[in-house]
C-alpha positions as CSV (number, residue, x, y, z in Angstrom):
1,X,10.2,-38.0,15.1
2,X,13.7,-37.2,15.0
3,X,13.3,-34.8,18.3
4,X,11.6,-37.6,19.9
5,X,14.7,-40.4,19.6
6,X,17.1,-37.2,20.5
7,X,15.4,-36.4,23.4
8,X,15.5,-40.1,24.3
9,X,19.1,-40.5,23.9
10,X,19.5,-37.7,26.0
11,X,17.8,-38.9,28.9
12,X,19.4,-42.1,28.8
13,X,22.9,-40.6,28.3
14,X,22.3,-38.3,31.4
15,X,21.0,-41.2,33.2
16,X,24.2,-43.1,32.2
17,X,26.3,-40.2,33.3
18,X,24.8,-40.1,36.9
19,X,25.2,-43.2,37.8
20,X,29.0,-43.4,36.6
21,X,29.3,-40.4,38.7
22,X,27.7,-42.1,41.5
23,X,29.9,-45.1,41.4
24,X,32.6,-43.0,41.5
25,X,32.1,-40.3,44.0
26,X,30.8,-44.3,46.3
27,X,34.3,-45.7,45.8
28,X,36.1,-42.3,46.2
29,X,34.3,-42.2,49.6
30,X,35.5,-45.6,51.0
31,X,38.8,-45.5,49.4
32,X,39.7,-42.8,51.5
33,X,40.0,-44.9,54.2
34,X,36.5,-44.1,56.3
35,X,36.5,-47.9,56.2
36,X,39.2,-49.8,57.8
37,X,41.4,-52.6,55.5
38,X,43.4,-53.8,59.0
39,X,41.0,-56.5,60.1
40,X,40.6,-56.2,63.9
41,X,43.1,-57.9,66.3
42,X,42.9,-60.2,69.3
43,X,45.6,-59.8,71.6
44,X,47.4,-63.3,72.6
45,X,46.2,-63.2,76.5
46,X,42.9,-62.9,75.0
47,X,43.2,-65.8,72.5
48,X,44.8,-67.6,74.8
49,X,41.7,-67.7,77.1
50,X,39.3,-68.0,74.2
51,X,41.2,-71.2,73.7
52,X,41.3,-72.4,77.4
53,X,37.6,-71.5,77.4
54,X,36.7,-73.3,74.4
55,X,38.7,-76.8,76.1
56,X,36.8,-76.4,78.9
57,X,33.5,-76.5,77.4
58,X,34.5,-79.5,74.9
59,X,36.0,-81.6,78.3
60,X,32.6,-80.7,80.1
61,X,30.5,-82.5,77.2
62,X,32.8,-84.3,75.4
63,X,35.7,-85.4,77.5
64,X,36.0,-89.0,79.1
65,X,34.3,-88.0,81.8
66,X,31.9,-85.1,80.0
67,X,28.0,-84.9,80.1
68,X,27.3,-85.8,76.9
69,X,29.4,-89.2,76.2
70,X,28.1,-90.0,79.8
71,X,24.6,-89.9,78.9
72,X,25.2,-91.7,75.4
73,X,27.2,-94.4,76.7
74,X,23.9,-95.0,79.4
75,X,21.5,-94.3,77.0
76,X,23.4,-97.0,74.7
77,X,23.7,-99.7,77.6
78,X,19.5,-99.4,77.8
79,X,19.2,-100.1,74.0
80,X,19.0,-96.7,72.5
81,X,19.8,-96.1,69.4
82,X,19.8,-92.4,68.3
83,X,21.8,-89.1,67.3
84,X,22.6,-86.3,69.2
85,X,22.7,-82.5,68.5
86,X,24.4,-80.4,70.9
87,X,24.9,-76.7,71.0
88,X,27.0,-74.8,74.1
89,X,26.7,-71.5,74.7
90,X,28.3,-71.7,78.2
91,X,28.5,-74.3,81.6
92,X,25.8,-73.0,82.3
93,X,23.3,-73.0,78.9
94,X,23.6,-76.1,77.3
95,X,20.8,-77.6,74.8
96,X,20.7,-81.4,73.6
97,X,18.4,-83.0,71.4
98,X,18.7,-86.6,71.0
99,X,16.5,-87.5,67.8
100,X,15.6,-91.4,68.4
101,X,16.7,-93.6,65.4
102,X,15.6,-97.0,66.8
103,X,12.3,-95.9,68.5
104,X,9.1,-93.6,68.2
105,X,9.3,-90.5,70.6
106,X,6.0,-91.4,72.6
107,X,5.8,-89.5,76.0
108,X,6.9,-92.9,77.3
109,X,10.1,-93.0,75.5
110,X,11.2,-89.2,76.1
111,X,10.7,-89.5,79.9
112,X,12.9,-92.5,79.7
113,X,15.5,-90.7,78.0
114,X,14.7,-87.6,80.0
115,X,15.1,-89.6,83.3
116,X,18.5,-91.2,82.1
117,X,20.5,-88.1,81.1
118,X,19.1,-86.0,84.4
119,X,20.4,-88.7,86.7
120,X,23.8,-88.2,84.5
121,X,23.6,-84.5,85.2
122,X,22.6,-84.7,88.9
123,X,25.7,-87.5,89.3
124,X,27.6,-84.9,88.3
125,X,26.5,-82.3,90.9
126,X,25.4,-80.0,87.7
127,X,23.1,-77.3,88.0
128,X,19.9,-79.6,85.8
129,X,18.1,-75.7,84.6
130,X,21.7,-75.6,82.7
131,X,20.4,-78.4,80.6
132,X,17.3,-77.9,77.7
133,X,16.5,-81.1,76.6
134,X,14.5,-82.4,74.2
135,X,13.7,-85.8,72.7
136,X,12.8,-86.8,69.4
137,X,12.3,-88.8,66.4
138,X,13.8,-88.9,63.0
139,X,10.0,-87.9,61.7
140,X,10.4,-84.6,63.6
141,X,11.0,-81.3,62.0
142,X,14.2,-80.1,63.0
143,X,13.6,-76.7,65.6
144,X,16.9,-75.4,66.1
C-alpha cells in the first residue's frame, strides 16, 4: 500500500513539474520579444483622412441635408412613428431598418415606407442599389 501512494505522488509531482516548466519555457518565449509591446501606428495623413472619411459619411445620413433625417422627417410628416437602425459601411453600402412603433408591418405599410425613403434617395440623385432597406415591427426578431 505504501508503494501504491508513492507512486502516486510521483506522478502527480512530475505532472506538477511539467507544467511549471511549460509555463515557463511559454512566457520565456514571448518575453523575448517575438511578440510586439509597441501597438501599431497610424500616421497623421492617414488619420487625418480616416476622420474626413468618417464626416463625410455622418453628413451623407445624418447631416441637415443627409438621407436619413430626410426620410425620417417625411416619414414623420405621414404619421409614422418608428425607430431607425442604420449601419454604413461606405456611400455606396448603406442598410436601414426602420422598426415601426405606431403600426403593424403589413406589406401595405412597408411599401409605404419603402416608397417614401426611395423617392428621398432618388431626390437626391443616389445610386437606390446603395440602399438595403427593410421595414419592420417592434414584434420582429432583430436580423442584423
Amino acid at each position: 500500500m505504501y508503494l501504491l501512494k508513492k507512486s502516486k505522488v510521483t506522478l502527480i509531482g512530475t505532472i506538477v513539474i511539467l507544467v511549471v516548466i511549460t509555463f515557463l519555457f511559454i512566457n520565456h518565449t514571448f518575453s523575448k520579444g517575438d511578440i510586439s509591446e509597441v501597438p501599431p501606428t497610424i500616421s497623421t495623413q492617414q488619420q487625418a483622412e480616416n476622420e474626413r472619411k468618417v464626416a463625410e459619411i455622418e453628413n451623407f445620413v445624418y447631416g441637415d441635408s443627409g438621407i436619413i433625417k430626410q426620410a425620417n422627417d417625411e416619414l414623420v410628416k405621414k404619421g409614422y412613428r418608428f425607430q431607425t437602425l442604420v449601419m454604413v459601411n461606405s456611400v455606396d453600402d448603406v442598410q436601414v431598418k426602420y422598426i415601426l412603433t405606431s403600426k403593424e408591418a403589413t406589406e401595405s405599410e412597408q411599401e409605404s415606407v419603402k416608397s417614401i425613403f426611395f423617392e428621398i434617395v432618388k431626390k437626391n440623385n443616389l445610386d437606390s442599389n446603395a440602399f438595403n432597406l427593410k421595414v419592420a415591427d417592434s414584434d420582429d426578431e432583430p436580423d442584423w
